[in-house]
Residue frames as a rotation matrix with the C-alpha (Angstrom) as fourth column:
UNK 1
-0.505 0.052 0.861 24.82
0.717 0.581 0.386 -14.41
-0.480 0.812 -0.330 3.86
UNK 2
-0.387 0.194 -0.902 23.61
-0.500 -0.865 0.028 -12.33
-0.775 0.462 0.432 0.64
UNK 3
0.121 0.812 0.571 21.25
0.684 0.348 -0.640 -12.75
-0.719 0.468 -0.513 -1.98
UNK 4
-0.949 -0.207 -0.238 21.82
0.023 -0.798 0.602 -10.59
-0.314 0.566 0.762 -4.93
UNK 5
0.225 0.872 -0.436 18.70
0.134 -0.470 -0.872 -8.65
-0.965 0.138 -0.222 -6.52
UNK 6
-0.837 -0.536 0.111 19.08
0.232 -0.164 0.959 -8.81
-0.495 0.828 0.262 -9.91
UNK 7
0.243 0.872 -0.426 17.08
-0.028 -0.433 -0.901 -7.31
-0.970 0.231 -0.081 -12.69
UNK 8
0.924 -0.099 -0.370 17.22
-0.361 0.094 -0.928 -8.32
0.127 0.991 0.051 -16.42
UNK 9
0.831 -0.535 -0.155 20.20
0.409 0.775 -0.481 -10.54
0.377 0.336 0.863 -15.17
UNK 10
-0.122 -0.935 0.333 22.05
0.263 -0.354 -0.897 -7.51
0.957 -0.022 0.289 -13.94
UNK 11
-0.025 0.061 -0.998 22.66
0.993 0.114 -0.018 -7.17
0.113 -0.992 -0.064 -10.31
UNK 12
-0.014 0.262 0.965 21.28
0.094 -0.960 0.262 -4.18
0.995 0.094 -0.011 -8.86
UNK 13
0.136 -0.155 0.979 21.64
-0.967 -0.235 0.097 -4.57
0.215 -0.960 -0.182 -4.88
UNK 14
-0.675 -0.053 -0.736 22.09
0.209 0.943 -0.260 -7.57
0.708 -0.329 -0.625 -2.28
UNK 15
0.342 0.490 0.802 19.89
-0.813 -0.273 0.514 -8.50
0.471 -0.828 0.305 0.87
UNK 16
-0.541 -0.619 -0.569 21.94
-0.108 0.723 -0.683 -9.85
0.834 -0.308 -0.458 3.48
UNK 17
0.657 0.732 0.180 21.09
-0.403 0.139 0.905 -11.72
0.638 -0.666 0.386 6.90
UNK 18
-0.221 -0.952 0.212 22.97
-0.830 0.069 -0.553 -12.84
0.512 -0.298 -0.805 9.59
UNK 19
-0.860 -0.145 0.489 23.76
-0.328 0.892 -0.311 -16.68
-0.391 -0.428 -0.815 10.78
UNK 20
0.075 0.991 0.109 21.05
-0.996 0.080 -0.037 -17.85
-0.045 -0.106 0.993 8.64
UNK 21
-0.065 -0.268 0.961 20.92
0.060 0.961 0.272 -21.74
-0.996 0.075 -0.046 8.09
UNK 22
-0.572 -0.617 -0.540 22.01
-0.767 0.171 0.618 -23.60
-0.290 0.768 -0.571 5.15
UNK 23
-0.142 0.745 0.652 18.90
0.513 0.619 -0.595 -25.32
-0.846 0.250 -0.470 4.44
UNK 24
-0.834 0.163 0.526 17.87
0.495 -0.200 0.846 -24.76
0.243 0.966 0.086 0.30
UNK 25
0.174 0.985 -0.007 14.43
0.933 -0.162 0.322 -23.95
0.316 -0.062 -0.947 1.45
UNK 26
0.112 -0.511 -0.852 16.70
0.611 -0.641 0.465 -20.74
-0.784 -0.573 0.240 3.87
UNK 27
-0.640 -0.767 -0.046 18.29
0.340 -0.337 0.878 -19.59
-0.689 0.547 0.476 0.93
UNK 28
-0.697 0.331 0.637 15.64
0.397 -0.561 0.726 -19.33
0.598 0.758 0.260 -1.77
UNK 29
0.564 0.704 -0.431 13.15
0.778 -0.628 -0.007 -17.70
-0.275 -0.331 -0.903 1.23
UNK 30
-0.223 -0.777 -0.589 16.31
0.289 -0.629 0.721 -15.23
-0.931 -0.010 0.365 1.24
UNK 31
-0.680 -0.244 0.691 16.09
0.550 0.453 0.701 -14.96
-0.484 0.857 -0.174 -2.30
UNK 32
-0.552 0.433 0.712 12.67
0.754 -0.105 0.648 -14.22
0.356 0.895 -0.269 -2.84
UNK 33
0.297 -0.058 -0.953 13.07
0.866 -0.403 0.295 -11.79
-0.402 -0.913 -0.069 -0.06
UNK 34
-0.524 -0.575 -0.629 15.25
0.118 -0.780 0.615 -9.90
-0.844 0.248 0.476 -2.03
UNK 35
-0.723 0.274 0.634 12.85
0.680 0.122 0.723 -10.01
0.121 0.954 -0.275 -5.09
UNK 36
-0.044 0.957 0.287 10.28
0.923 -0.070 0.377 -8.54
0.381 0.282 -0.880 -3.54
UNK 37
0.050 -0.672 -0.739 12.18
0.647 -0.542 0.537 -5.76
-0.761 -0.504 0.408 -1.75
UNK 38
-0.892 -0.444 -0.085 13.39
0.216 -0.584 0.782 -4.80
-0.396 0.680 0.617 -5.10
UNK 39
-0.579 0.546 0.605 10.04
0.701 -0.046 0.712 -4.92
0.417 0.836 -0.356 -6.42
UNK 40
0.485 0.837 -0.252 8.39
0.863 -0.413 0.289 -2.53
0.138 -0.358 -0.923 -4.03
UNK 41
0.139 -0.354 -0.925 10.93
0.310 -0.871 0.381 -0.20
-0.940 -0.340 -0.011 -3.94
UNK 42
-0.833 -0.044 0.552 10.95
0.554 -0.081 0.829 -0.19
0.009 0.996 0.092 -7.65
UNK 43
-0.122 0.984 0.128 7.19
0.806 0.023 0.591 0.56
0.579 0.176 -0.796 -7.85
UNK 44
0.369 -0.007 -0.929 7.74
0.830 -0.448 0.333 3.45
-0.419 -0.894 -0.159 -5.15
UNK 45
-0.471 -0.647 -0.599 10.00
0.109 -0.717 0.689 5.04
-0.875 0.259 0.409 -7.07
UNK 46
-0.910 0.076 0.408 7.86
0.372 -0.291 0.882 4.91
0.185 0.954 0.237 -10.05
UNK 47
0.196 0.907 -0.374 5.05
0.968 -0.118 0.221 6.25
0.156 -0.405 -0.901 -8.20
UNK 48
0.353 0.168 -0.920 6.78
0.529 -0.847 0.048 8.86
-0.771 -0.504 -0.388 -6.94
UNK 49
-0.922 -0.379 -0.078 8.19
0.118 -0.467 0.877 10.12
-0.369 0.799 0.475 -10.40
UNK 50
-0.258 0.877 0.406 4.54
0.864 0.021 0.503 9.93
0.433 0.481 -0.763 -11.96
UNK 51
0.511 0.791 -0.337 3.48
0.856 -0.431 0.287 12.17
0.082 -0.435 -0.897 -9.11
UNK 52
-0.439 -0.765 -0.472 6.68
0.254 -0.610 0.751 14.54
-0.862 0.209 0.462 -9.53
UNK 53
-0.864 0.282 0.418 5.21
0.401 -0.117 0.909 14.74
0.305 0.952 -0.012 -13.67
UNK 54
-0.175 0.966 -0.191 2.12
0.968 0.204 0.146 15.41
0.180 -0.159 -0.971 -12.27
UNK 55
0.412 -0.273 -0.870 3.08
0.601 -0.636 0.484 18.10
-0.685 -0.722 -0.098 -9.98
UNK 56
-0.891 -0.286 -0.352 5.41
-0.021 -0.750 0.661 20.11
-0.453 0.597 0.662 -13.07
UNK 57
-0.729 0.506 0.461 2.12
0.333 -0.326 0.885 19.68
0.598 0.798 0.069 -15.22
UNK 58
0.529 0.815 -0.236 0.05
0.822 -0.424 0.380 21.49
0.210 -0.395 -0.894 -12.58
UNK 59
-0.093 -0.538 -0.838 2.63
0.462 -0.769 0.442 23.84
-0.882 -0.346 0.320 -11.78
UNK 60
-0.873 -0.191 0.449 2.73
0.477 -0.142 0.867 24.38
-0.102 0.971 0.216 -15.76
UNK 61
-0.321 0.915 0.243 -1.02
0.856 0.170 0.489 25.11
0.406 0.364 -0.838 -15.54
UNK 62
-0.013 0.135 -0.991 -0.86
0.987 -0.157 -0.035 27.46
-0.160 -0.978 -0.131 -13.11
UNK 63
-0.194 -0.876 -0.442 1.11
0.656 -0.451 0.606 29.33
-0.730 -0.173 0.661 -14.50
UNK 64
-0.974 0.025 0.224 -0.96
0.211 -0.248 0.945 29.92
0.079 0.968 0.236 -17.74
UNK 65
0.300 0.879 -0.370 -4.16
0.911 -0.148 0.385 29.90
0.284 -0.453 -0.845 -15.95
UNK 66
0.013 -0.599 -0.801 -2.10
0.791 -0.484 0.375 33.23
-0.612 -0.638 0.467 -14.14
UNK 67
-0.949 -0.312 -0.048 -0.74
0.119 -0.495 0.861 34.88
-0.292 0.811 0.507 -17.29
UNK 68
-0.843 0.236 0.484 -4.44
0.336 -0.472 0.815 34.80
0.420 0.850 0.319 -18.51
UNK 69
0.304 0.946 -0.111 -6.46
0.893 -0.242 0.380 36.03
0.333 -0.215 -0.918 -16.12
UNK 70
-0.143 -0.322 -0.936 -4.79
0.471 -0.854 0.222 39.56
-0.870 -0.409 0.274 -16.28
UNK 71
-0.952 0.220 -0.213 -6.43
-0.300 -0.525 0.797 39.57
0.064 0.822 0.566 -19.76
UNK 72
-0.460 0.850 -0.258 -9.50
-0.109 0.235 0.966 37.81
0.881 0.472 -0.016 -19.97
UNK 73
-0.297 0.586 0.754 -12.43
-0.943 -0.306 -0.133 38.07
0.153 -0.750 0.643 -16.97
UNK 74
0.616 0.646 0.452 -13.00
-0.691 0.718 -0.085 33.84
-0.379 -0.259 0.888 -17.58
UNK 75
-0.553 -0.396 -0.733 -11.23
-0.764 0.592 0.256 30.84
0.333 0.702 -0.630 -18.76
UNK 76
0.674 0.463 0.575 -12.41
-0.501 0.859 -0.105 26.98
-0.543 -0.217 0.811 -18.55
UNK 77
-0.747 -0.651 -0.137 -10.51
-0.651 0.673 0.351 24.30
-0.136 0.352 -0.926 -19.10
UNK 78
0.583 0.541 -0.606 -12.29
-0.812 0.427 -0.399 22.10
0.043 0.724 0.688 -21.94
UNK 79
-0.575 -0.733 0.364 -11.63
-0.532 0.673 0.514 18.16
-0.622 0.101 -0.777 -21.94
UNK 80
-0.129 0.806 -0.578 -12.54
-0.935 -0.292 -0.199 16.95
-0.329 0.515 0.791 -25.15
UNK 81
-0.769 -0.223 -0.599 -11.89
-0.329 0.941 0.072 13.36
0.548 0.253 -0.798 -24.61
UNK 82
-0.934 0.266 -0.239 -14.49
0.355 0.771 -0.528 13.18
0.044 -0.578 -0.815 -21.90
UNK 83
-0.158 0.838 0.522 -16.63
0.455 -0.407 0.792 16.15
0.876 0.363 -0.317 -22.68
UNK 84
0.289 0.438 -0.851 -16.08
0.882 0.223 0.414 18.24
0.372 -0.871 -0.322 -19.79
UNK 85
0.049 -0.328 0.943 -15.46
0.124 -0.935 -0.332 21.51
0.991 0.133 -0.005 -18.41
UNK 86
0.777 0.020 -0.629 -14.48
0.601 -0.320 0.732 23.16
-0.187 -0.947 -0.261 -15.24
C-alpha cells in the first residue's frame, strides 16, 4: 500500500508499506507518515541551500578580502546594522 505526499494538492512522492492492515486508523498513520517524511526532507534541503548561499558569500569575501590586501596593509569589515567591526 501507498500514501501519496502531496504538496499544494500536487503529488510530489508516495510512501509505501508492505501487508499493512486495512484498519482507517492504518491508513491515515500511513498518511501522516508520509507528511512528515516530506516535511523533513523538505526542511533539509532548505537548510542545505541556505548553507550552500552562505558558503558562495564567504567564498565571495575571500576573494576581495585577497585582492585587497596586496594594496592596503589593513582592512576591517564594518557592520553598520549592529555596530561592529572585526
Amino acid at each position: 500500500m501507498a500514501a501519496p505526499i502531496t504538496v499544494n494538492g500536487e503529488v510530489v512522492g508516495f510512501l509505501g508499506v508492505d501487508n499493512p492492515r486495512r484498519h482507517t486508523d492504518a491508513l491515515l498513520l500511513l498518511s501522516v507518515a508520509a507528511s512528515t517524511c516530506y516535511s523533513e526532507l523538505a526542511t533539509e534541503r532548505m537548510m542545505h541551500e541556505k548553507l550552500e548561499q552562505t558558503n558562495r558569500a564567504l567564498v565571495d569575501r575571500m576573494k576581495i578580502i585577497q585582492s585587497m590586501s596586496e594594496i592596503y596593509a589593513s582592512a576591517y569589515y564594518i557592520d553598520l546594522f549592529i555596530g561592529q567591526f572585526t
